[in-house]
Backbone as CSV, one residue per row, in Angstrom:
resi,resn,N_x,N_y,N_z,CA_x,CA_y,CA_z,C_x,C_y,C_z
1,UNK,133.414,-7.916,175.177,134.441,-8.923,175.417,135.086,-8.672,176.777
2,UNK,135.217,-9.943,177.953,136.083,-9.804,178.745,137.751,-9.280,178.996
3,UNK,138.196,-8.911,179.162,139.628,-8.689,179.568,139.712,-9.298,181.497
4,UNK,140.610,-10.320,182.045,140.800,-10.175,183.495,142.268,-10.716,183.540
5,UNK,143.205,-10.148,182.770,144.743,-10.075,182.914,145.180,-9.357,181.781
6,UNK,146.550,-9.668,182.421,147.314,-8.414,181.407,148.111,-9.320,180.306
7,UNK,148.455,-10.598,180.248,148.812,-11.812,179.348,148.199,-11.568,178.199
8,UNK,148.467,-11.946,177.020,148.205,-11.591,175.407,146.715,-12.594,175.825
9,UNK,146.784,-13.570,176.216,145.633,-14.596,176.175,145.063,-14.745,177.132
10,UNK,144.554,-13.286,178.055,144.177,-12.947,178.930,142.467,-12.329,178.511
11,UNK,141.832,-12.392,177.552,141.118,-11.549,176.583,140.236,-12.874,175.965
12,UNK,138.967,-12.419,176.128,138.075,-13.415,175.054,138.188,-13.168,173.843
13,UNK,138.477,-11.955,173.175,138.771,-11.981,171.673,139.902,-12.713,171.514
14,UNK,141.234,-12.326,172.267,142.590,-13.119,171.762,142.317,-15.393,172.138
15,UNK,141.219,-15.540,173.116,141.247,-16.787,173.024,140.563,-17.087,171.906
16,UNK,139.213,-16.277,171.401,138.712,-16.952,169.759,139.608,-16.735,168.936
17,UNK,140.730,-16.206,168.545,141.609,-16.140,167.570,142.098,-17.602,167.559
18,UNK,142.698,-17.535,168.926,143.543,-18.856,169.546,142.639,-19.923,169.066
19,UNK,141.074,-20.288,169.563,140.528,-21.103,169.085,140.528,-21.619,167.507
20,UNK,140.346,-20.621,167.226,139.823,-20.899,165.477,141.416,-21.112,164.690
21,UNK,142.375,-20.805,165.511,143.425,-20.981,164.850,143.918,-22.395,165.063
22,UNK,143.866,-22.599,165.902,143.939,-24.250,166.701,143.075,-25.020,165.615
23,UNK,141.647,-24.928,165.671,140.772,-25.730,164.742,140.810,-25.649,163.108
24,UNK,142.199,-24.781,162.706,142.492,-24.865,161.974,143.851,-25.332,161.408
25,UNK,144.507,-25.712,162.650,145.901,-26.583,162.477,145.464,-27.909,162.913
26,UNK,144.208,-28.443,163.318,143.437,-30.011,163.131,143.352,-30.316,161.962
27,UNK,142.924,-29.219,161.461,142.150,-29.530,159.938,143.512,-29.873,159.189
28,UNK,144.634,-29.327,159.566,145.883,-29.530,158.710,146.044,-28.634,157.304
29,UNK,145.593,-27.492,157.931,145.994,-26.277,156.871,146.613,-26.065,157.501
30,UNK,147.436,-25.271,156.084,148.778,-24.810,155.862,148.890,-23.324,156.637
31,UNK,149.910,-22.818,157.343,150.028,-21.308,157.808,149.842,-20.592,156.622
32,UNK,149.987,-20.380,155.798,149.889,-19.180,155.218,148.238,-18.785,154.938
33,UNK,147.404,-20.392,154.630,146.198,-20.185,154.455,145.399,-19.822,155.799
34,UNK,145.715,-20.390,157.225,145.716,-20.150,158.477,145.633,-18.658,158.300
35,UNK,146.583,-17.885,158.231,146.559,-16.168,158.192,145.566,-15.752,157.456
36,UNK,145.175,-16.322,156.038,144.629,-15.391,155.448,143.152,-15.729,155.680
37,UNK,142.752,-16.467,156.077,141.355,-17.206,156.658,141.345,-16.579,158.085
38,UNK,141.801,-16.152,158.683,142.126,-15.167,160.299,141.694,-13.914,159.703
39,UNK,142.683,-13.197,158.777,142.391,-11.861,158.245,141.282,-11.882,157.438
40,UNK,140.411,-12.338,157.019,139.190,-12.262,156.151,138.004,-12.372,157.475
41,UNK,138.479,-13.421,158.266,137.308,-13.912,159.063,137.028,-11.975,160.465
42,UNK,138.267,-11.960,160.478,138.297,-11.118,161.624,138.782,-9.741,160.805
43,UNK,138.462,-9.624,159.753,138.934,-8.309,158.714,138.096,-7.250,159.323
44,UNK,136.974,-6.834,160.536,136.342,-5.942,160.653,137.050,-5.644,162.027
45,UNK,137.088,-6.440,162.886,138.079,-6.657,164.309,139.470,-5.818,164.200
46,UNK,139.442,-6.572,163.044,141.557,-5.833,163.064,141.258,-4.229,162.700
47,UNK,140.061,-4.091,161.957,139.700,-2.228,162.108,139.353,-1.338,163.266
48,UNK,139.377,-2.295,164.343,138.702,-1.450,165.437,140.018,-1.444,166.119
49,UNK,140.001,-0.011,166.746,141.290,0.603,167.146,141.566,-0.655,168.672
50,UNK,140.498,-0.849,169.464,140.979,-1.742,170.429,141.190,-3.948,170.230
51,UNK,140.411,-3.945,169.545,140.563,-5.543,168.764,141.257,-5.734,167.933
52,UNK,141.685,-5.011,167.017,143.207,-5.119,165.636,144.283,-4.925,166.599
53,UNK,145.198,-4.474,167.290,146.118,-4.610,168.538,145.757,-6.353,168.758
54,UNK,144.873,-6.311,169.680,144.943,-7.580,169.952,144.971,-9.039,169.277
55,UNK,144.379,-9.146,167.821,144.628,-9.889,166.764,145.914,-10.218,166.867
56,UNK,146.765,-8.766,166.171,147.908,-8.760,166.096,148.846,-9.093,167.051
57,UNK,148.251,-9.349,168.406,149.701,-9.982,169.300,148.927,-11.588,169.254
58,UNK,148.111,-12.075,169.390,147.676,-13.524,169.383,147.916,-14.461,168.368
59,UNK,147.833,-13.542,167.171,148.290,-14.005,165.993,150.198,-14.307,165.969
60,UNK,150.630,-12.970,166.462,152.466,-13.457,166.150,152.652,-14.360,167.227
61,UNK,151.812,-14.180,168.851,152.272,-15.150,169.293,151.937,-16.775,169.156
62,UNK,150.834,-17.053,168.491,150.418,-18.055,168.249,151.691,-18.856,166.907
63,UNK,151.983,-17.996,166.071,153.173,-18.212,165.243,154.235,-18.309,165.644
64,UNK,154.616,-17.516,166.887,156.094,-17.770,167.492,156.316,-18.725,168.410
65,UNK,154.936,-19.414,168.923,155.131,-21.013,169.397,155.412,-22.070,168.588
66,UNK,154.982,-21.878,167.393,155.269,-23.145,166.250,156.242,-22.780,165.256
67,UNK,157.136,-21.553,165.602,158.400,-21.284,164.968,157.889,-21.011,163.453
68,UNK,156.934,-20.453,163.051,156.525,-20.168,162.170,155.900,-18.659,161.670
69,UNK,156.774,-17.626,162.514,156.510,-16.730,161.876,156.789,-15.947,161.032
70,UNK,155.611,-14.817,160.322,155.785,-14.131,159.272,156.317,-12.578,159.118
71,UNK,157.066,-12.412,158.378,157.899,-10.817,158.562,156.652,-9.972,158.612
72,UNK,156.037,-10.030,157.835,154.539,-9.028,157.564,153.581,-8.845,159.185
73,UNK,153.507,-10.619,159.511,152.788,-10.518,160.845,153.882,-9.751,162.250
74,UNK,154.998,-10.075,161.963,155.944,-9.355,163.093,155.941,-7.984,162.736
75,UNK,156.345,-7.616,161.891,156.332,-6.178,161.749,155.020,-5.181,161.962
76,UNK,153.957,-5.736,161.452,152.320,-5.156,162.116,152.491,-5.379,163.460
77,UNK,152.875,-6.490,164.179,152.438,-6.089,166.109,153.674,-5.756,166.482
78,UNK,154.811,-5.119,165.614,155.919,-4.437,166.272,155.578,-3.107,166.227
79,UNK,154.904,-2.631,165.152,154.482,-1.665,164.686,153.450,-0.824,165.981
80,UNK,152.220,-2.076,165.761,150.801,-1.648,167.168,151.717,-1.385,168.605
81,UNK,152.859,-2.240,168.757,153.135,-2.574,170.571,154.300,-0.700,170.311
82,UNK,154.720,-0.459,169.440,155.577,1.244,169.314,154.979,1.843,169.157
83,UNK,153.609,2.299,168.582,152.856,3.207,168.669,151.921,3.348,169.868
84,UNK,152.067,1.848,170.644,150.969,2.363,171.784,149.361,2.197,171.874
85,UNK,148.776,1.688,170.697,147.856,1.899,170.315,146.664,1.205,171.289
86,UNK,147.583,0.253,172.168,146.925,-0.934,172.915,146.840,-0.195,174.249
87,UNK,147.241,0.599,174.495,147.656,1.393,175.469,146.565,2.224,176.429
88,UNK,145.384,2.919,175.294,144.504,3.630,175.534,143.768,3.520,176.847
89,UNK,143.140,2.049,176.359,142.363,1.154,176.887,142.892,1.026,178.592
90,UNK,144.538,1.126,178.496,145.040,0.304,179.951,145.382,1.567,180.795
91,UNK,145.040,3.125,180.174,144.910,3.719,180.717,144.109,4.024,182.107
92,UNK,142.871,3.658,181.200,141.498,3.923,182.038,141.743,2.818,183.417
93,UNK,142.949,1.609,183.057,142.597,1.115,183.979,143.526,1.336,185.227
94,UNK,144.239,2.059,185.133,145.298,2.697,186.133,146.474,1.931,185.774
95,UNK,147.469,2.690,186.862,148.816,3.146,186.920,149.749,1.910,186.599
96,UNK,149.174,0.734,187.722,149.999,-0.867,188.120,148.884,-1.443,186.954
97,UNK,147.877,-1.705,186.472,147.564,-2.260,185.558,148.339,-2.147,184.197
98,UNK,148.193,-0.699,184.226,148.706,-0.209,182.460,150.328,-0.660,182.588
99,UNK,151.318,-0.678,183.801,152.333,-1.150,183.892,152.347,-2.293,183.528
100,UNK,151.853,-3.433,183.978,151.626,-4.804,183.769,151.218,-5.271,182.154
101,UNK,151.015,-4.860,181.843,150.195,-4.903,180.529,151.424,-3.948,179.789
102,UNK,152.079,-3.397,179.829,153.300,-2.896,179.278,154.206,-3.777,179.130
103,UNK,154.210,-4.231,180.339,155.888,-5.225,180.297,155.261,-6.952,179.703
104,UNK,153.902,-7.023,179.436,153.326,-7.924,178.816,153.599,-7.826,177.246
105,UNK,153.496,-6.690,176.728,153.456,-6.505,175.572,155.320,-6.460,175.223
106,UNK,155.956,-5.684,175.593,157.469,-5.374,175.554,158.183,-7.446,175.709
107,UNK,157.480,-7.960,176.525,158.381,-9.570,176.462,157.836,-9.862,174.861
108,UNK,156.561,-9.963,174.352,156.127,-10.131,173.575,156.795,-9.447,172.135
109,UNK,157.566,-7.946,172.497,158.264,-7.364,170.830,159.915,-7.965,171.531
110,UNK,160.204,-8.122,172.677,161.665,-9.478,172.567,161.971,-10.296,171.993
111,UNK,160.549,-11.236,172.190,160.550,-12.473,171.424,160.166,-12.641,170.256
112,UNK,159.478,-11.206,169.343,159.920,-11.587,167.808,160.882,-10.684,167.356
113,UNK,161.586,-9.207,168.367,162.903,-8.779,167.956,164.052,-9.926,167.909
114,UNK,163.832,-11.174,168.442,164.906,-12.142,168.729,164.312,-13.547,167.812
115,UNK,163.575,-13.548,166.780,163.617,-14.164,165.936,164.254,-13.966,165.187
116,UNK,164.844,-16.143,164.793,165.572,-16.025,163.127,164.751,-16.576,162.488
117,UNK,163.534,-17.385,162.571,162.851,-18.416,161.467,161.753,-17.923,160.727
118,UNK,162.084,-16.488,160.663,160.958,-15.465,159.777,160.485,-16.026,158.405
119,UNK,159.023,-16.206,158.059,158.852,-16.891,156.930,158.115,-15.681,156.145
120,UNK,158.147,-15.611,154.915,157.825,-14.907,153.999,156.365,-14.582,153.790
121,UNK,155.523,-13.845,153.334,154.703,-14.423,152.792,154.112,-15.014,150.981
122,UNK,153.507,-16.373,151.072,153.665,-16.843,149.765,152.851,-16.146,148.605
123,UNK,153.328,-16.341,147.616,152.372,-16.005,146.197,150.957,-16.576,146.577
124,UNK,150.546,-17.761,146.476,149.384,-18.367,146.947,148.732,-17.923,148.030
125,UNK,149.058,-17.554,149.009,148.395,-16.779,150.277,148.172,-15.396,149.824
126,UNK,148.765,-14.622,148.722,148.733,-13.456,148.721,147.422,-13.139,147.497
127,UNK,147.444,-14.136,146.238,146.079,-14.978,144.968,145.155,-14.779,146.353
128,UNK,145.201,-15.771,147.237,143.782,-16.167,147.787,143.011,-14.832,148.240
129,UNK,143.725,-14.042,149.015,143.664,-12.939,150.218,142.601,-11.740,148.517
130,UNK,143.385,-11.991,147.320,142.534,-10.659,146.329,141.639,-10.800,145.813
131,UNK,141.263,-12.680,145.675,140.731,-13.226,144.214,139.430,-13.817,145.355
132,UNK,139.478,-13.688,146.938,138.286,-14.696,147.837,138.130,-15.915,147.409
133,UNK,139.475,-16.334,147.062,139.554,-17.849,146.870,139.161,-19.139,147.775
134,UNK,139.254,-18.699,148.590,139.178,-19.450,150.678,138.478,-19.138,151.493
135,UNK,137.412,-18.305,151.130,136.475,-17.840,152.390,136.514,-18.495,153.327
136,UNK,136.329,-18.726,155.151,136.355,-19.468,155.718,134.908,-20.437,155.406
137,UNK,135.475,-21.689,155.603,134.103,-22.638,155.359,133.850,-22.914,153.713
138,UNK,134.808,-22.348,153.350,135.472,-22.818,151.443,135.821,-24.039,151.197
139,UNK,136.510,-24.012,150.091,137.461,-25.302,150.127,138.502,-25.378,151.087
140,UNK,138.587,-26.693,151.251,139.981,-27.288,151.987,140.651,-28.173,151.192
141,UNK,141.573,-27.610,150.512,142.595,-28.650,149.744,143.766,-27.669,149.479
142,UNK,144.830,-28.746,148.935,146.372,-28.454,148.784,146.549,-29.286,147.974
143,UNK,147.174,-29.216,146.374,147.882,-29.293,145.567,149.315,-29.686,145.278
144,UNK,149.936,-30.698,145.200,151.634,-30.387,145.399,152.102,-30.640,144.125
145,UNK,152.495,-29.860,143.521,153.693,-30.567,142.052,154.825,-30.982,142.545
146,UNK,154.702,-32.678,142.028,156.267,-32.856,142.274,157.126,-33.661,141.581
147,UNK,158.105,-32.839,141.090,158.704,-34.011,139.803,160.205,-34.739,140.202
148,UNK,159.762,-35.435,139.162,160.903,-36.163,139.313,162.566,-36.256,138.472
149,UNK,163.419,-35.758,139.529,164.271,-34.946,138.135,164.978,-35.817,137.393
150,UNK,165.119,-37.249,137.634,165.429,-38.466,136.610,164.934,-38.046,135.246
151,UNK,163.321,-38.449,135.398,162.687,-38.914,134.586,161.755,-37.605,133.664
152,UNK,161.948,-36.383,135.011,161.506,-35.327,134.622,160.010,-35.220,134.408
153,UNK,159.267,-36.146,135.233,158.157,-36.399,134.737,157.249,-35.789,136.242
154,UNK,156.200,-34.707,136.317,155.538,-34.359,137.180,154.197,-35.305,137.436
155,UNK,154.397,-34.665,138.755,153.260,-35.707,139.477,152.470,-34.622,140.196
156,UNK,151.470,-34.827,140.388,150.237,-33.488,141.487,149.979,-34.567,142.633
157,UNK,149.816,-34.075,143.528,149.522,-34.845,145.232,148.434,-33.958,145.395
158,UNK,147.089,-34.416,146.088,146.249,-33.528,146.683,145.422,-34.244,147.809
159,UNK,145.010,-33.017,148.805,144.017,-33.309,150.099,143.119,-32.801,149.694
160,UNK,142.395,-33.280,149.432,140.797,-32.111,149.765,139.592,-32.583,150.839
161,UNK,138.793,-32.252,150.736,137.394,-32.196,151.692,136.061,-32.111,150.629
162,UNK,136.114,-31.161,149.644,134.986,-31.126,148.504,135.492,-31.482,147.120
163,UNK,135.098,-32.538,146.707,135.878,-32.920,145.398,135.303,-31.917,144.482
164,UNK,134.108,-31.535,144.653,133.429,-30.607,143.783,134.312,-29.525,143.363
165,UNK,134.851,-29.039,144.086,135.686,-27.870,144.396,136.920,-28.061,143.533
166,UNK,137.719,-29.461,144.277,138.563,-29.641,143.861,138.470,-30.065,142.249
167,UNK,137.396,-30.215,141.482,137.491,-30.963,140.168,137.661,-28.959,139.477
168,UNK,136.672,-27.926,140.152,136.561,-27.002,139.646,137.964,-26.677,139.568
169,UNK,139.034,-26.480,140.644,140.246,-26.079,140.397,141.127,-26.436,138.854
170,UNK,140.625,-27.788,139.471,141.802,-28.891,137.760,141.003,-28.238,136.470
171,UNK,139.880,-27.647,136.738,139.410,-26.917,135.309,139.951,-25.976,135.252
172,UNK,139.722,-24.707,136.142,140.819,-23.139,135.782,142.048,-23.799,135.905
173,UNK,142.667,-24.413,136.694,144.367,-25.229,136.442,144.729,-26.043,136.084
174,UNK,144.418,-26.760,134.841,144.703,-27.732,134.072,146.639,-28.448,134.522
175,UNK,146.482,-29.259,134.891,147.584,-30.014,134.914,148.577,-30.106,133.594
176,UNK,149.936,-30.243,133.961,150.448,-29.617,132.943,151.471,-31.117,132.086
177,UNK,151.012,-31.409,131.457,152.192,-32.893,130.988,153.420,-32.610,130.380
């Protein structure tokens, strides 16, 4: 993989993150499924001492443009940018590089030390991530219960892409009257 700056999205790995994350806010999935379709797809990446660093800043910053980030995802690249771990690498490349690439990373733990719109992560993102509910290239659908507190009477809303899929769900999750 290229590196020719010191910018988080300076890196051909951090632009395929960027990519696939993009082509997955077309599709109009949801962030939480966004993350866990990132971490499955790139689950061998985020193990390697020099590509998991970099995940981890493309990922919070890709979340901290759409005001949508997660305590779990901030705290992992607050975690990588204090230990240094990204660091190794900017050794080899000298003195004013590894500087540059310091104060790259340090604007980067500002701007999620100076977040308020920290989002959780959900029950459903956390099912998918144990059970390989979502593999990438899985289903694409979303579910909504929504009742009505008049009448008290629930309603289900859904998107999908494979009805196949989606009929299998309404079998393990039977709708509830």
């Amino acid at each position: 993989m290229g590196t020719w700056g010191y910018g988080i999205f300076e890196d051909d790995f951090t632009l395929d993150v960027k990519d696939l994350f993009n082509s997955f806010i077309k599709e109009e999935v949801g962030i939480d499924q966004i993350i866990a379709r990132l971490v499955r797809f790139y689950s061998e990446e985020i193990q390697d001492v020099e590509d998991g660093p970099l995940f981890f800043f493309a990922l919070s910053s890709l979340l901290l443009e759409r005001n949508e980030l997660r305590e779990d995802i901030k705290e992992q690249t607050i975690n990588v940018i204090n230990l240094g771990i990204d660091q190794e690498k900017w050794k080899r490349a000298g003195f004013f590089s590894r500087q540059a690439r310091k104060r790259a990373l340090n604007n980067l733990k500002k701007s999620l030390d100076n977040t308020n719109f920290v989002n959780e992560v959900s029950a459903v993102d956390q099912e998918d991530l144990e059970n390989d509910r979502f593999k990438p290239g899985t289903a694409r659908y979303s579910v909504y219960e929504l009742s009505d507190q008049k009448t008290e009477k629930v309603y289900y809303v859904g998107k999908t892409i494979n009805l196949e899929l989606r009929s299998k769900y309404f079998e393990l999750n039977p709708m509830k009257n």
